[in-house]
KOLBABA-48428 format. One record per residue (C-alpha): residue in three letters; z, x, y; residue number from 1. Coordinates in steps of 0.2 Angstrom, whole numbers, m for minus. Layout:
KOLBABA-48428
 seke    c3    c1    c2 semar
  ALA     Z     X     Y   NUM
...
This chain:
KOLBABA-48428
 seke    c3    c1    c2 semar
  UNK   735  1003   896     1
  UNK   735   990   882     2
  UNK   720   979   878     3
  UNK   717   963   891     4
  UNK   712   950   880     5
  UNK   696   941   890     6
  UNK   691   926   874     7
  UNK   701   923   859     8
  UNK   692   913   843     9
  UNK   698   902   832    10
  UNK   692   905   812    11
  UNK   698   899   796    12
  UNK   706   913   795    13
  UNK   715   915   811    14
  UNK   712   920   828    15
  UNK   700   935   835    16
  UNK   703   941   849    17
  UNK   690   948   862    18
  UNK   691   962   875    19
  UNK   685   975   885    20
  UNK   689   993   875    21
  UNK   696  1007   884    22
  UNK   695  1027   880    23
  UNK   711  1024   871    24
  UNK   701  1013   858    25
  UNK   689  1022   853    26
  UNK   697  1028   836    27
  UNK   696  1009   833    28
  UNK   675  1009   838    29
  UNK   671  1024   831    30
  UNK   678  1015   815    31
  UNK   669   998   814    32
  UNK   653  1008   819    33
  UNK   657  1019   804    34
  UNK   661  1006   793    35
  UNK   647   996   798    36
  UNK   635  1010   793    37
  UNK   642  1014   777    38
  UNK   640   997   772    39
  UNK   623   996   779    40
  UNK   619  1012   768    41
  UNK   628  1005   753    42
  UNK   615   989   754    43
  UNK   601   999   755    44
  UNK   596   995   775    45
  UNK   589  1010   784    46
  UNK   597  1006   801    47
  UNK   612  1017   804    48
  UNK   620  1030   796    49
  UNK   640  1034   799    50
  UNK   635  1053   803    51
  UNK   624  1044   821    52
  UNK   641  1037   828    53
  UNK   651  1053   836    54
  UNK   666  1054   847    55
  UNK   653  1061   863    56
  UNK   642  1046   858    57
  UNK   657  1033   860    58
  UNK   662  1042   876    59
  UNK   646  1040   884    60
  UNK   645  1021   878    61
  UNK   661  1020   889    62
  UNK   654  1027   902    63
  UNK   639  1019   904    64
  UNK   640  1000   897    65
  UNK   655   988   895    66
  UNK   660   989   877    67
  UNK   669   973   869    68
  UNK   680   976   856    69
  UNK   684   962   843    70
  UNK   703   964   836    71
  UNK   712   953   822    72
  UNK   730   953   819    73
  UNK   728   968   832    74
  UNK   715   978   820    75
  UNK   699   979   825    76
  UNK   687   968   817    77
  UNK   671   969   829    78
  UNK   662   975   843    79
  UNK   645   975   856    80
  UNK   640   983   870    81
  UNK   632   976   886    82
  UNK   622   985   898    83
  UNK   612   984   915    84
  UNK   597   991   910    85
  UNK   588   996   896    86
  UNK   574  1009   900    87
  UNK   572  1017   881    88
  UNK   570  1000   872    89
  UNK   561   989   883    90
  UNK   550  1004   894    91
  UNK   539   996   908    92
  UNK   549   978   902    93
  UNK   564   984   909    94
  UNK   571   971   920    95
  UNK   587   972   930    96
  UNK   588   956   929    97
  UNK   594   954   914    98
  UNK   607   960   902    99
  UNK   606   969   885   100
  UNK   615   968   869   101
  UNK   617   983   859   102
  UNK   629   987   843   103
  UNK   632   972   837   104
  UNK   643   974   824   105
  UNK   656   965   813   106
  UNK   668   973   798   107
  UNK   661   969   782   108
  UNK   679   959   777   109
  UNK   677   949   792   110
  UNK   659   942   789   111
  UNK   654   925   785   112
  UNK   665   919   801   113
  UNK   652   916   813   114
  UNK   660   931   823   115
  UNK   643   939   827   116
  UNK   635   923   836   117
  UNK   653   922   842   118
  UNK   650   937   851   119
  UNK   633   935   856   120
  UNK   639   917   865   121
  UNK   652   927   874   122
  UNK   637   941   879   123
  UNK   628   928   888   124
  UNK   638   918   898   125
  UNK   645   936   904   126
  UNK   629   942   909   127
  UNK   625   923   915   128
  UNK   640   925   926   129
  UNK   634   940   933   130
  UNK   619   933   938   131
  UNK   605   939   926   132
  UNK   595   928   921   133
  UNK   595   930   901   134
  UNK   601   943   887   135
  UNK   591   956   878   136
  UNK   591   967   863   137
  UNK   581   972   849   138
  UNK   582   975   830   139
  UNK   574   986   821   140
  UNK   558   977   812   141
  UNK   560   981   793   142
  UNK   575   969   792   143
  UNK   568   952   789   144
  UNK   588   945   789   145
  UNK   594   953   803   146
  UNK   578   946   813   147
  UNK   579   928   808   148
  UNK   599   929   814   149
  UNK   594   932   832   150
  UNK   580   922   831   151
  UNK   590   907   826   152
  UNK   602   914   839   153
  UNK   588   906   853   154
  UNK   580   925   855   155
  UNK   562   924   857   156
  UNK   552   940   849   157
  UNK   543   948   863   158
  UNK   533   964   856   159
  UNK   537   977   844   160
  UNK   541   993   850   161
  UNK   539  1013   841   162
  UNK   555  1022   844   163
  UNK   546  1035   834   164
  UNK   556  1037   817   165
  UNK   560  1018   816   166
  UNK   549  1002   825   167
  UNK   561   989   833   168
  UNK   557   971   839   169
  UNK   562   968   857   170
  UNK   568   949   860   171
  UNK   575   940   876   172
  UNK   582   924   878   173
  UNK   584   915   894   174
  UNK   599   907   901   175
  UNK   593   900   917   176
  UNK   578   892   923   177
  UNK   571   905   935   178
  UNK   557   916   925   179
């Protein structure tokens, strides 16, 4: 089927390209979601592992949510997922009425580009354009880093929320004036 290219994103070091992933790139997911892990374990973060990210997981992901990929030079670089409803994160916050952001994830030789808030631009005005009226996601607490980035991303903490192994901050930002 090929890969429809919905963005492309100029760098200093070339252009990225953004689209919607197929079954046929799922290979390419499973390996930034696996690369992604291993670096996080590498650093120390407890946030994922490369043994959480299966085949049958990526499957239902393409199922259920739109999943960007992020390619350079036609290798993939990056990737997100957006979703209509998030009933397991946000419980008795879930909103239809806006969208949420999930695996959120740039290749460690790609960092440093601005690709992540690239991606999360992209997230919201797609979900804009769809109607909602802001973007969600969460982050899980113990990483101070990770939670400054989305909050200098606009995102506005809401609560904390126990997943039960782990505790997550939930954040939203709007993108229209309607509340």
């Amino acid at each position: 089927m090929g890969f429809k290219v919905l963005e492309r994103f100029e760098t200093v070091q070339g252009t990225f390209e953004l689209g919607l992933a197929e079954s046929e790139h799922k290979e390419e997911l499973l390996c930034i979601l696996r690369s992604t892990a291993e670096q996080m374990v590498k650093e120390g973060l407890n946030q994922w592992t490369p043994s959480l990210f299966t085949s049958a997981l990526l499957d239902e992901y393409l199922t259920e949510r739109e999943v960007f990929l992020l390619r350079f030079d036609d290798k993939p670089a990056g990737m997100f997922t957006l979703q209509e409803s998030d009933p397991s994160y946000w419980g008795k916050r879930n909103d239809t009425r806006f969208g949420y952001l999930h695996r959120l994830a740039v290749l460690p030789v790609y960092r440093g580009l601005n690709l992540g808030t690239t991606m999360i631009r992209f997230g919201e005005e797609r979900v804009r354009k769809q109607g909602k009226i802001g973007l969600r996601l969460d982050c899980v607490s113990h990483l101070e880093r990770l939670n400054q980035f989305y909050q200098r991303q606009g995102y506005q903490f809401v609560d904390k929320q126990n997943m039960g192994t782990r505790k997550v901050h939930l954040y939203e930002k709007y993108l229209s004036s309607e509340k």
